[in-house]
N, C-alpha and C positions, 0 to 999 in steps of 0.2 A: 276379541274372541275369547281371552284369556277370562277377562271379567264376568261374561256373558254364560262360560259352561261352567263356573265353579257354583255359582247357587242349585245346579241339577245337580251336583254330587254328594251338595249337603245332606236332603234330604237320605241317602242311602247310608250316607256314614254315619246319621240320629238312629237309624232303624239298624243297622249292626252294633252300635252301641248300646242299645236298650234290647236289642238280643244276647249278646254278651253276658250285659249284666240278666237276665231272666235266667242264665243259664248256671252262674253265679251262685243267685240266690236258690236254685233248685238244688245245685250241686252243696251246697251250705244244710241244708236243711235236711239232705240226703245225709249226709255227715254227722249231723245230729241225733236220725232216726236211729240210725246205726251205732252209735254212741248211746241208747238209750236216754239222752235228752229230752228230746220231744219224740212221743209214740201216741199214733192218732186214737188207737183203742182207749185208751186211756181215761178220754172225756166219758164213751158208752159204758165203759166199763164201771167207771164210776157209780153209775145208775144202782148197782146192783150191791146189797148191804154188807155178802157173806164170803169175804176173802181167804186166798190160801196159795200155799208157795209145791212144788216141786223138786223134789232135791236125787239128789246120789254122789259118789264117792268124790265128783268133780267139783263138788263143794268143801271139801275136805271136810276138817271138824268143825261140827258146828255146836255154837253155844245156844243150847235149846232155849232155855229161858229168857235169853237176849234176842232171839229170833224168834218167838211166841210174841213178845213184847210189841211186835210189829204192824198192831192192828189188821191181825190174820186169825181164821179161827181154825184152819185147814192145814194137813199138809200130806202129801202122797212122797211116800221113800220107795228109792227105787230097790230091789228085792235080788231080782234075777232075769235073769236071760237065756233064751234055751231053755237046755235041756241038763247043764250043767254049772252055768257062770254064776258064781252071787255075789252080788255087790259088796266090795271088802270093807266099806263103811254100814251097812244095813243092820245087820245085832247092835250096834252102839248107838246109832240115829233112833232104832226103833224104841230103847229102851229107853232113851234118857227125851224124847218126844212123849212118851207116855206118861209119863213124870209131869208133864205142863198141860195146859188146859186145851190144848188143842185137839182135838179131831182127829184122829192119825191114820191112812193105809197106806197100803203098800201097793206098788206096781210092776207086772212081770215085761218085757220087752219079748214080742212074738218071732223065734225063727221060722223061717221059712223051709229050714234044712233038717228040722224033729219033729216029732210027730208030738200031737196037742198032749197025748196022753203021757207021755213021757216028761213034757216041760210044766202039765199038771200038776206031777208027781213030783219033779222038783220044788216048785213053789210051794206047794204044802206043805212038804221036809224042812223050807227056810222060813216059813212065815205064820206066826203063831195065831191059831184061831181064840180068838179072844175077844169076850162080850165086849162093843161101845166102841170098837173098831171099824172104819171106813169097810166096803167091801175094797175084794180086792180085783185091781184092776189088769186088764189086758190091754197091752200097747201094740196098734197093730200101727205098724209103716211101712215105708219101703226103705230100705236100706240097702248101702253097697252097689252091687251091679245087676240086684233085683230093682233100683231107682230106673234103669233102664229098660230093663227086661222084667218087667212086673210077671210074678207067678198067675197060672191060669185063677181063674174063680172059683173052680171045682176045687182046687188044691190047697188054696186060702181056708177054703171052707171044711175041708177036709180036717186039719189043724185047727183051726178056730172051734169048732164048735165037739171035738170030743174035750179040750181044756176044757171053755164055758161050761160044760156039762159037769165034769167029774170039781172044778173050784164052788160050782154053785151048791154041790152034794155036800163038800166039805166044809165050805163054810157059812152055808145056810142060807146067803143069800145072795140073788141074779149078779155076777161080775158088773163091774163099768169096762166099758169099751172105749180105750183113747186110739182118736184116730183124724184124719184129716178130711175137711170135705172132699177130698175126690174118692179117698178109697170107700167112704161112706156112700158115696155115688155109685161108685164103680163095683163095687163088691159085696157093701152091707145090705143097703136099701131098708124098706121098709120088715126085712126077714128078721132084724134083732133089734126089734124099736121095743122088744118089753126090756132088753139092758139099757142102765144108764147109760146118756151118751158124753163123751167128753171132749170135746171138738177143739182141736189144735186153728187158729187164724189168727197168727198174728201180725198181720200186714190189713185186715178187714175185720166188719162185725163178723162174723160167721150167717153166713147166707140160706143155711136151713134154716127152718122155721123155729121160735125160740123154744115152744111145745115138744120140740125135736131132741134137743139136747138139756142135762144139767149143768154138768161143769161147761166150763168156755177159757180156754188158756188163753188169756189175749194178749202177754208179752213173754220173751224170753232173753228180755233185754233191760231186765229192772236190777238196781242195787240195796240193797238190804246190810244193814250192819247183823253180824253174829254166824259169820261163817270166815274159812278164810281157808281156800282150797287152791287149785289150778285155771276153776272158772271164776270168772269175777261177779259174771251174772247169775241172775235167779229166775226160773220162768214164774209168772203172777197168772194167778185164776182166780174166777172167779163162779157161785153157785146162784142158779136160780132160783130159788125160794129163802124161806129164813133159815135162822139157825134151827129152830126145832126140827122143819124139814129134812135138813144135812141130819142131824140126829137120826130122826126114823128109819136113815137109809143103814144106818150101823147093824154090825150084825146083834144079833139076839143072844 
């Protein structure tokens, strides 16, 4: 009897063993993504000619020219936030990125807790209107204990669109809108498709149509020599057209 039940058990111990290992190698490559090793965007993003990085003070100082070098022609500095905060690296990243050949704005991170026209008015005060500069951008997300309790649409929009109004006055031309496909879903829709769109997915392509969006953040898990701050990574984007394109979108 002995001899006779152990060929039934084999079969079950081949099939948890090559479970094991499946789960192994999932948990291995999970480890990687997240290590920024292998990152699936990477291959589509590829596709696309005209690169550029993201930065703020979690970068610490960064060596522009060592960081331009990077086969990037882009880069968006983070500014401000609110209706008060600015980013205590932004006048030094800004000035000494202007200095190099790249591309350069700025981007404001949207409260939910000021009103648009007030974190307008900051933005402005911090961020100099200046010919062959990116526009400048609006970060809209959720953050904090609005990740749970998302503000209504009316109140989103309340805020969103006296900024958009009074930074496109000021600096002559439509803001970009960084934001994620759901609140693009949920909130933007088709109501501010003449702003640039700049589509945060970095776990997928980004699922709106490509006609929908310019920029496309597709990691935030890449390493780069020429920074050396608190964060170790860099988010990577990338633009859909050429470089002349990214040009036209600068202000006047």
């Amino acid at each position: 009897m002995n001899d006779s039940a152990t060929p039934r058990r084999r079969p079950w111990r081949a099939v948890g063993i090559a479970a094991g290992a499946v789960v192994l190698v999932l948990a291995v490559l999970a480890v990687l993504v997240w290590a920024g090793v292998l990152w699936p965007n990477r291959v589509t993003a590829a596709k696309f000619a005209v690169r550029g990085v993201d930065v703020s003070a979690y970068q610490g100082e960064i060596d522009w020219p060592t960081l331009a070098g990077q086969d990037i022609d882009f880069a968006f500095i983070k500014a401000t936030e609110g209706s008060s905060h600015e980013d205590e690296r932004f006048a030094a990243s800004w000035a000494a990125a202007r200095d190099t050949d790249l591309l350069v704005g700025a981007y404001h991170f949207l409260s939910f807790e000021s009103t648009g026209a007030d974190q307008a008015a900051h933005m402005i005060d911090v961020v100099p209107a200046e010919s062959g500069t990116l526009p400048p951008v609006v970060d809209v997300e959720y953050y904090g204990d609005f990740a749970s309790h998302p503000p209504e649409v009316s109140k989103l929009r309340g805020i969103l669109d006296p900024m958009l109004d009074a930074l496109e006055d000021h600096y002559g031309v439509p803001p970009i809108i960084y934001t994620t496909e759901q609140i693009r879903s949920e909130y933007l829709g088709g109501a501010y498709d003449r702003y640039p769109l700049w589509i945060r997915s970095v776990a997928t392509s980004p699922d709106v149509p490509r006609r929908d969006w310019e920029f496309w953040q597709y990691s935030d898990h890449d390493t780069l020599p020429g920074y050396a701050g608190d964060e170790q990574y860099i988010d990577m984007n990338v633009f859909d057209g050429t470089l002349d394109d990214l040009r036209a979108l600068t202000q006047p």
